[in-house]
C-alpha positions in Angstrom: 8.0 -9.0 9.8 6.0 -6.2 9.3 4.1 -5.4 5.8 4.2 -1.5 5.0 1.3 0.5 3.1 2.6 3.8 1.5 -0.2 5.4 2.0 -2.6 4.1 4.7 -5.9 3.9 4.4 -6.1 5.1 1.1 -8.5 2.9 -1.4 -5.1 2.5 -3.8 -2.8 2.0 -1.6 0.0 -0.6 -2.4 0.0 -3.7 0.8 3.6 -3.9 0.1 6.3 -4.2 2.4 9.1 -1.3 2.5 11.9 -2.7 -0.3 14.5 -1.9 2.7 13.1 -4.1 5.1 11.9 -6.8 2.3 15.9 -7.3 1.3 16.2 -8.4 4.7 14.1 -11.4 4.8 15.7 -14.0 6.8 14.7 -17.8 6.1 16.1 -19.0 9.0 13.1 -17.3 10.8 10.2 -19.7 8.8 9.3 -23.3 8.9 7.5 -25.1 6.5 4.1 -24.1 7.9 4.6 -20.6 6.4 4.7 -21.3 2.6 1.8 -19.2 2.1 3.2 -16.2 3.8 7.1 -16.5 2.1 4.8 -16.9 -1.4 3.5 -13.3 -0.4 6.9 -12.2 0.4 7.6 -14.2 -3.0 5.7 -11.9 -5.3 6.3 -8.8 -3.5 10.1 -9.5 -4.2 9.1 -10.2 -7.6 7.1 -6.9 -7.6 10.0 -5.1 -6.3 12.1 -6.5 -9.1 10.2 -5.5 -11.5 9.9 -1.8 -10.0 13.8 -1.1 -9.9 14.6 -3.0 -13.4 11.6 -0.5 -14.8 12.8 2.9 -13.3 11.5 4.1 -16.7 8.0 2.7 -16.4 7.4 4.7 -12.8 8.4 8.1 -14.4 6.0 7.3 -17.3 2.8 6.1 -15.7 3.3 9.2 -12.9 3.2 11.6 -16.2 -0.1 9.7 -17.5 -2.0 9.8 -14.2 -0.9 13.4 -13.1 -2.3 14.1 -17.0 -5.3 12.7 -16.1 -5.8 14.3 -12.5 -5.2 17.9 -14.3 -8.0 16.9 -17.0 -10.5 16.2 -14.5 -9.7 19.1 -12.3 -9.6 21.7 -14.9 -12.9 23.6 -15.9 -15.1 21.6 -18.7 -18.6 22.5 -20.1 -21.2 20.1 -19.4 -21.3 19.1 -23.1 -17.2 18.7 -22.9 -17.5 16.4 -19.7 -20.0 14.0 -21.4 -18.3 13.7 -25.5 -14.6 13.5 -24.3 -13.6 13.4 -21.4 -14.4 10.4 -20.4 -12.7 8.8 -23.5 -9.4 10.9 -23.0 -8.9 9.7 -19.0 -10.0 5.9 -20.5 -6.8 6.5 -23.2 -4.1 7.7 -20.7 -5.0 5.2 -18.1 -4.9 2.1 -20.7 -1.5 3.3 -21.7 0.1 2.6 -18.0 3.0 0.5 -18.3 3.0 -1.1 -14.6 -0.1 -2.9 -14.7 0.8 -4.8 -17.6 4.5 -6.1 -16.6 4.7 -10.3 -15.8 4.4 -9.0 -12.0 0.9 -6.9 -12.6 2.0 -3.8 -10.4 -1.1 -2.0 -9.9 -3.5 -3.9 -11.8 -6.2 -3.9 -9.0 -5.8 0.4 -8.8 -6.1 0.4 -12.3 -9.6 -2.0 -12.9 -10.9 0.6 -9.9 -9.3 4.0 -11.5 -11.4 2.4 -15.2 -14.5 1.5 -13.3 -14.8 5.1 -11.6 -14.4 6.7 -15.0 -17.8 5.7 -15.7 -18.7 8.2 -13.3 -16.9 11.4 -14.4 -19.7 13.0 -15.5 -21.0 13.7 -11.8 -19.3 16.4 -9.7 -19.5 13.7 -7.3 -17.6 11.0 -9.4 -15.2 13.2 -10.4 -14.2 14.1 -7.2 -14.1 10.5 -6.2 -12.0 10.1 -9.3 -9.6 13.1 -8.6 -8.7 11.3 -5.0 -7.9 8.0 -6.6 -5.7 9.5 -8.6 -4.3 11.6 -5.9 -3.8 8.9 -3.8 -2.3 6.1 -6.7 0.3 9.4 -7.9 1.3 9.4 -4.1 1.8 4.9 -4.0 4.2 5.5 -7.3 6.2 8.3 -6.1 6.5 6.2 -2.5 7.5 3.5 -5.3 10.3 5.7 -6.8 11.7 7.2 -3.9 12.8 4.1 -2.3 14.1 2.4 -5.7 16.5 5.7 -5.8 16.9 5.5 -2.0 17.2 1.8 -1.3 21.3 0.2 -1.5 19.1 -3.0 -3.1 20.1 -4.3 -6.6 18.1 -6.7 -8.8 20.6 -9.2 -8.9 19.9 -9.7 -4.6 16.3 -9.8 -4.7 16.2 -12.7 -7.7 19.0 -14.5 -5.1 16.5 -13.7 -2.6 13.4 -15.7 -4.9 15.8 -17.9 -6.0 16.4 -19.1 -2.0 12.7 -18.7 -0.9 11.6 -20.8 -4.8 14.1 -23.7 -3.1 13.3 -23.9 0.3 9.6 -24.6 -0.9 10.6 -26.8 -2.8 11.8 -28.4 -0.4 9.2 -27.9 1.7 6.2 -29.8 -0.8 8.5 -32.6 -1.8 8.7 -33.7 1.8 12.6 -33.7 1.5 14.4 -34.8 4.5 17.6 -32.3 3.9 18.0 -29.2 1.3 21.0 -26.9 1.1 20.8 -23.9 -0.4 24.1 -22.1 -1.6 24.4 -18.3 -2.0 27.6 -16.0 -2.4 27.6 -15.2 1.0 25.1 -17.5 2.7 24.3 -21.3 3.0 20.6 -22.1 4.0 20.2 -25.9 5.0 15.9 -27.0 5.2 16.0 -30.4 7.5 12.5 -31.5 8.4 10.6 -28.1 8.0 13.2 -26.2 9.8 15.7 -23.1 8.3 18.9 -22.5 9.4 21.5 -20.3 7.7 25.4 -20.1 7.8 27.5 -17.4 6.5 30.1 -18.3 4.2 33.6 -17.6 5.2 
């Protein structure tokens, strides 16, 4: 299983895997010995969920941060950089939607974006600045392109949670057998080991 960055090497880039290829998780290809990598795949289903249930939230925070990119990279007096610039940036970045959904999508990008507005009153920073931007602008719109692209729906991936939350489960409580039922699947867990059978 491969995990995908939108934009590699980029300082904000997303470590998420594509949605696409995330929908297609198979259990049957884990054992109890890889709990901490299906909680990974876990939260990045949950990310995703979150992402396609708040199509609105994408459109939103791309309009704040491509705001603040054009601030930065239009022509300001010295005097302008130093009383408000700094302050305006601070405002539209604190009003991002992602960041502060039950998932945290972007959190991380965010505490750097604020940390690096200390700096806009350098040519230096704010260069610096203007490629973080550049660079989280280009991780959403990866972000929105496969949520209009990808033939995934919400109610899969919280089936797909739902599965990997159970065979976990099973996992810690040392259960000898666990049988997981799905519209068109049924995963059995029997001593650490996945196997699944598609329903009729």
């Amino acid at each position: 299983m491969k995990f995908v960055l939108f934009l590699v090497g980029a300082a904000l880039a997303f470590n998420m895997m594509s949605l696409d290829e995330l929908s297609k998780t198979d259990l049957s290809q884990f054992d109890c010995s890889q709990q901490t990598k299906l909680l990974q795949i876990q939260h990045q289903l949950l990310q995703w969920e979150e992402l396609l249930g708040h199509k609105s939230y994408i459109k939103h925070d791309l309009k704040l941060l491509r705001g603040a990119l054009k601030m930065l990279e239009g022509k300001q007096s010295f005097l302008e950089l130093n009383s408000s610039l700094h302050s305006r940036i601070v405002k539209k970045l604190k009003a991002l939607k992602l960041p502060h959904t039950k998932s945290k999508i972007g959190s991380q990008q965010l505490k750097t974006l604020l940390q690096k507005c200390n700096d806009v009153d350098t040519e230096v920073g704010r260069e610096e600045l203007c490629k973080l931007l550049r660079d989280y602008i280009a991780n959403l719109k990866g972000c929105q392109q496969q949520c209009r692209s990808a033939p995934v729906t919400v109610i899969k991936i919280k089936g797909q949670i739902k599965d990997i939350q159970v065979f976990t489960a099973g996992c810690n409580s040392g259960a000898h057998k666990v049988t997981v039922n799905t519209d068109d699947k049924t995963v059995h867990v029997q001593n650490g080991q996945v196997t699944e059978v598609q329903n009729q």
